[in-house]
C-alpha atoms as an extended CHARMM CRD file, in Angstrom:
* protein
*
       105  EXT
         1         1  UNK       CA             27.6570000000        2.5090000000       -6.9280000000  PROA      1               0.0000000000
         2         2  UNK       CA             25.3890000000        4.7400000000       -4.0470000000  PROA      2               0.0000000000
         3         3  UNK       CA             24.9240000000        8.2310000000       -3.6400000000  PROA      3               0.0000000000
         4         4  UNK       CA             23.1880000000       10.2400000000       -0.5740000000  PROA      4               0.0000000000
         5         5  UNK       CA             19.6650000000        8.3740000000       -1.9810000000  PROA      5               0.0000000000
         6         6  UNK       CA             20.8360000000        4.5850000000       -2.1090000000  PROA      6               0.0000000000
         7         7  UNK       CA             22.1410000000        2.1830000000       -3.7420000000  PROA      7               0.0000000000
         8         8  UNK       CA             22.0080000000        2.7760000000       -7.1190000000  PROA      8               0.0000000000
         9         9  UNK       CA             23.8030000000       -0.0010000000       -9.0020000000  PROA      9               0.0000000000
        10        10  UNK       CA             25.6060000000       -3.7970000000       -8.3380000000  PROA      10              0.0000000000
        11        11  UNK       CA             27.3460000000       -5.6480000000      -10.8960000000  PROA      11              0.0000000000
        12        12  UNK       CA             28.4970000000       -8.5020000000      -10.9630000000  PROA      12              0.0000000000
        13        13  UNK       CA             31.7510000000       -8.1480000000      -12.9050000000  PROA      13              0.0000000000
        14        14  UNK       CA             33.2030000000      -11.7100000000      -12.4190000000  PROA      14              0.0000000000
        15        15  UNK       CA             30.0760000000      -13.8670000000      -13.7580000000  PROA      15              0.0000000000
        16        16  UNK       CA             29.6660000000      -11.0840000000      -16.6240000000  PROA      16              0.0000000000
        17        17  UNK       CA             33.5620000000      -11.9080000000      -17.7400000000  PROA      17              0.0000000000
        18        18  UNK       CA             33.1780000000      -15.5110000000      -16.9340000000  PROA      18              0.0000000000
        19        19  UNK       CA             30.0300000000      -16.2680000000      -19.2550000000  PROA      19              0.0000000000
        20        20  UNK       CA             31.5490000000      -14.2830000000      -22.0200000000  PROA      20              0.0000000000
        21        21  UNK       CA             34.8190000000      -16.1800000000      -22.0720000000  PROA      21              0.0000000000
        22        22  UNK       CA             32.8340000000      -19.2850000000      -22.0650000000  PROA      22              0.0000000000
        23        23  UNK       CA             31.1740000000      -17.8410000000      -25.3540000000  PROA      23              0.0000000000
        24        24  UNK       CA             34.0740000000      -16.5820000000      -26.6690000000  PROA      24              0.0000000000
        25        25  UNK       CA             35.7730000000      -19.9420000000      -26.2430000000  PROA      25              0.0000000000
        26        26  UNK       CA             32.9240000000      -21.7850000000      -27.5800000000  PROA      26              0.0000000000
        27        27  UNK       CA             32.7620000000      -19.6400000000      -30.7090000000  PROA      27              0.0000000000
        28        28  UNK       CA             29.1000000000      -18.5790000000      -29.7410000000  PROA      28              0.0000000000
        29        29  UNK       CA             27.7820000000      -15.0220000000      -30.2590000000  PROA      29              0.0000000000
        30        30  UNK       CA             27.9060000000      -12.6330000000      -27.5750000000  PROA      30              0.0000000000
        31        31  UNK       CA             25.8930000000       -9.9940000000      -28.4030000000  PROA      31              0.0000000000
        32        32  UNK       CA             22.8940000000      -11.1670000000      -26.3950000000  PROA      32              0.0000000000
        33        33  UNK       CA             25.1350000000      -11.2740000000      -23.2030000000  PROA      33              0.0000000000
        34        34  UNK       CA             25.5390000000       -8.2340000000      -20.5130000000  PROA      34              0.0000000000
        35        35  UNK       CA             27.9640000000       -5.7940000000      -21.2780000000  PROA      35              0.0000000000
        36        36  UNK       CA             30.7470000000       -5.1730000000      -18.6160000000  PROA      36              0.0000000000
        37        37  UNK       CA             29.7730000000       -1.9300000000      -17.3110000000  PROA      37              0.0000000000
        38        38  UNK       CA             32.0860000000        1.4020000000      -18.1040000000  PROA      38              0.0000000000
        39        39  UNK       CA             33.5800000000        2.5190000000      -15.0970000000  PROA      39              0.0000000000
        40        40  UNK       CA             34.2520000000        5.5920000000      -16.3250000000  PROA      40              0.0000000000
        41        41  UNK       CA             30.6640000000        6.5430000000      -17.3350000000  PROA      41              0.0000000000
        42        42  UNK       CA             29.2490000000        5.8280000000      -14.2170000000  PROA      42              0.0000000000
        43        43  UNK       CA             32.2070000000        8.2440000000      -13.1120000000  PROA      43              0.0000000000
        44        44  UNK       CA             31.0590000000       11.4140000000      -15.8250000000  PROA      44              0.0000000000
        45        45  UNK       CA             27.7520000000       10.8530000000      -14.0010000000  PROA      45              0.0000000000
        46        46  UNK       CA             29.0320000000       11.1830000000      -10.5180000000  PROA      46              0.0000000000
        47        47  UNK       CA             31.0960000000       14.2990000000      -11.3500000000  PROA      47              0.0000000000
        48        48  UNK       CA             27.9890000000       15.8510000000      -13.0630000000  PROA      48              0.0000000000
        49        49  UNK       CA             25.3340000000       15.3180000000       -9.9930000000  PROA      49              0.0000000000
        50        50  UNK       CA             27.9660000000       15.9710000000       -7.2060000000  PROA      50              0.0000000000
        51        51  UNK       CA             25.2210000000       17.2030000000       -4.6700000000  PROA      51              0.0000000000
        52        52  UNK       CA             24.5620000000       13.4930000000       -4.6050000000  PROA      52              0.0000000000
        53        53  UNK       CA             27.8420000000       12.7640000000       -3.2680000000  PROA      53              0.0000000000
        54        54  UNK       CA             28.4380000000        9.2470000000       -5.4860000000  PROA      54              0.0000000000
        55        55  UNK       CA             30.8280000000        6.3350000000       -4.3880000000  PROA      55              0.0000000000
        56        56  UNK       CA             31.8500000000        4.3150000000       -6.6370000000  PROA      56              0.0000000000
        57        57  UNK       CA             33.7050000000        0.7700000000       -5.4020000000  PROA      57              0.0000000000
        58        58  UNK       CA             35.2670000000       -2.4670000000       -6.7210000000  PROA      58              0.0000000000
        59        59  UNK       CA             35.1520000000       -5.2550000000       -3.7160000000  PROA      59              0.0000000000
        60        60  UNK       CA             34.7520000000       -9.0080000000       -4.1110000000  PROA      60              0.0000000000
        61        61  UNK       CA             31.4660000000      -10.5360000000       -2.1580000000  PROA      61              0.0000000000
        62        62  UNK       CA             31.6410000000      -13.9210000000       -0.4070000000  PROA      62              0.0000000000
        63        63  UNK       CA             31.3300000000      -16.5760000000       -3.4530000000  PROA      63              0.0000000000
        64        64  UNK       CA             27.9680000000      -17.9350000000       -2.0370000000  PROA      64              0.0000000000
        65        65  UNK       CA             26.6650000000      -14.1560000000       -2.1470000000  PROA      65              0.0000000000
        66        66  UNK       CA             24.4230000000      -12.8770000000       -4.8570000000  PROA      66              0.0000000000
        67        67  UNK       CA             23.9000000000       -9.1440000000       -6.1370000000  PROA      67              0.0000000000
        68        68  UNK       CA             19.9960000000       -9.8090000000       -4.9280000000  PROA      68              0.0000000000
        69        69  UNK       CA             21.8350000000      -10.5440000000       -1.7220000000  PROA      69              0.0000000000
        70        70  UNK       CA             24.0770000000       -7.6460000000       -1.9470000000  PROA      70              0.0000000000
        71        71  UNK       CA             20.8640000000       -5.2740000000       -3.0330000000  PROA      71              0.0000000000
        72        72  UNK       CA             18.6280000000       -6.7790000000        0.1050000000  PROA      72              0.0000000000
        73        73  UNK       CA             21.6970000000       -6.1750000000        2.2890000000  PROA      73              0.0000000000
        74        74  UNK       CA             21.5620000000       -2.5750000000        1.6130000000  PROA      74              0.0000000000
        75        75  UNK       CA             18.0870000000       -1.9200000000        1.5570000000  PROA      75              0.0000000000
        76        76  UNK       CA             18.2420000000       -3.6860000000        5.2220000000  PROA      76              0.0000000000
        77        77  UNK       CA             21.3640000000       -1.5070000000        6.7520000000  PROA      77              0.0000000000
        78        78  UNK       CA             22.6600000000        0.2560000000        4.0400000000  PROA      78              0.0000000000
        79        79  UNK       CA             25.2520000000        2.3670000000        6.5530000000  PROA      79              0.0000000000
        80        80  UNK       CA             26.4540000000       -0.9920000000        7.6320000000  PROA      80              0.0000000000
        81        81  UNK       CA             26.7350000000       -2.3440000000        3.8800000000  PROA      81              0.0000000000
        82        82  UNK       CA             28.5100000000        1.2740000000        2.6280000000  PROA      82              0.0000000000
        83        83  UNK       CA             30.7450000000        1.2770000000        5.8360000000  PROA      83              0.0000000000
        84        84  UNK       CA             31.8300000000       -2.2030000000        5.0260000000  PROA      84              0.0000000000
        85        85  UNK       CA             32.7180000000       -2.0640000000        1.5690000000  PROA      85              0.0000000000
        86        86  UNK       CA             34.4330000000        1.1840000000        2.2370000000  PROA      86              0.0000000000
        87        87  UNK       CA             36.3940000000       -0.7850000000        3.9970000000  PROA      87              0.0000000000
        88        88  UNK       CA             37.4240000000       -3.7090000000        2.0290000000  PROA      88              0.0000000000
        89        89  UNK       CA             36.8550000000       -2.7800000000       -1.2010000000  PROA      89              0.0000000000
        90        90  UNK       CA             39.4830000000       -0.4260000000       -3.7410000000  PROA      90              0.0000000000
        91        91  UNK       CA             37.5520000000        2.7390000000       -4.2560000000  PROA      91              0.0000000000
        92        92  UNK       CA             37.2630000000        3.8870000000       -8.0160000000  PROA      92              0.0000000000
        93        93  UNK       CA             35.3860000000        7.1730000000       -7.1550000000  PROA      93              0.0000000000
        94        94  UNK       CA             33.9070000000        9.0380000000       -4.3300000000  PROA      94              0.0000000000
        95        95  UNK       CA             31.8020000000       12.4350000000       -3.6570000000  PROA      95              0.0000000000
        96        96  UNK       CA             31.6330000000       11.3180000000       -0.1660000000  PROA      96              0.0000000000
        97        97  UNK       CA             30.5230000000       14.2760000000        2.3040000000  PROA      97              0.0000000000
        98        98  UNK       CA             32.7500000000       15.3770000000        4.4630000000  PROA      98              0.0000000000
        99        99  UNK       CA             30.7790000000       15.6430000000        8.2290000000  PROA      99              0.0000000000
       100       100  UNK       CA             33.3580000000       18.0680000000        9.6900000000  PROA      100             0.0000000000
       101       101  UNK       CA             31.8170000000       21.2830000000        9.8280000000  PROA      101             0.0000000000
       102       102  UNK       CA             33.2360000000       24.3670000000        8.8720000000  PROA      102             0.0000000000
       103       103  UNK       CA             33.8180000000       27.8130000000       10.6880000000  PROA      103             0.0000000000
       104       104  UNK       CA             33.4600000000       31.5430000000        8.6730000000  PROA      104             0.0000000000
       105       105  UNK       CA             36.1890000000       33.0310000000        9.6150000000  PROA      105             0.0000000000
């Protein structure tokens, strides 16, 4: 998740469901573990602050990636990193500004 300011958020979805299967399976308590994140909360705040223009994407990183990779990525060329998951990830919500300009008729 990014708006106009930055990257805002990176989960990790996969290791998050992974470790609490594992758990699950092992019959160990999971209450101390990360909670999968609600999609649709982060969307309530995207459609509230839309003069950020939000995107919100689902895209699977390179195995030997980590979100500090993904967050150092961005920070480094974070029009490369948002033009690139635009790209190959599924998008799940977007503000994105539109750069056409408009004429008053």
């Amino acid at each position: 998740m990014w708006d106009c300011y930055g990257l805002e958020s990176v989960v990790n979805v996969s290791e998050i469901g992974r470790k609490r299967t594992w758990a699950t399976l092992k019959d160990q308590d999971t209450k101390s573990l990360p909670q999968l994140p609600n999609l649709n909360h982060w969307a309530l705040r995207a459609r509230y602050n839309p003069q950020r223009n939000y995107e919100i994407y689902i895209f699977e990183a390179d195995k030997t990636m980590s979100r500090e990779d993904i967050i150092q990525a961005f920070d480094d060329h974070p029009q490369h990193m948002a033009d690139t998951i635009r790209r190959v990830g599924t998008k799940f919500y977007s503000d994105r500004a539109d750069k056409q300009e408009r004429k008053i008729v």
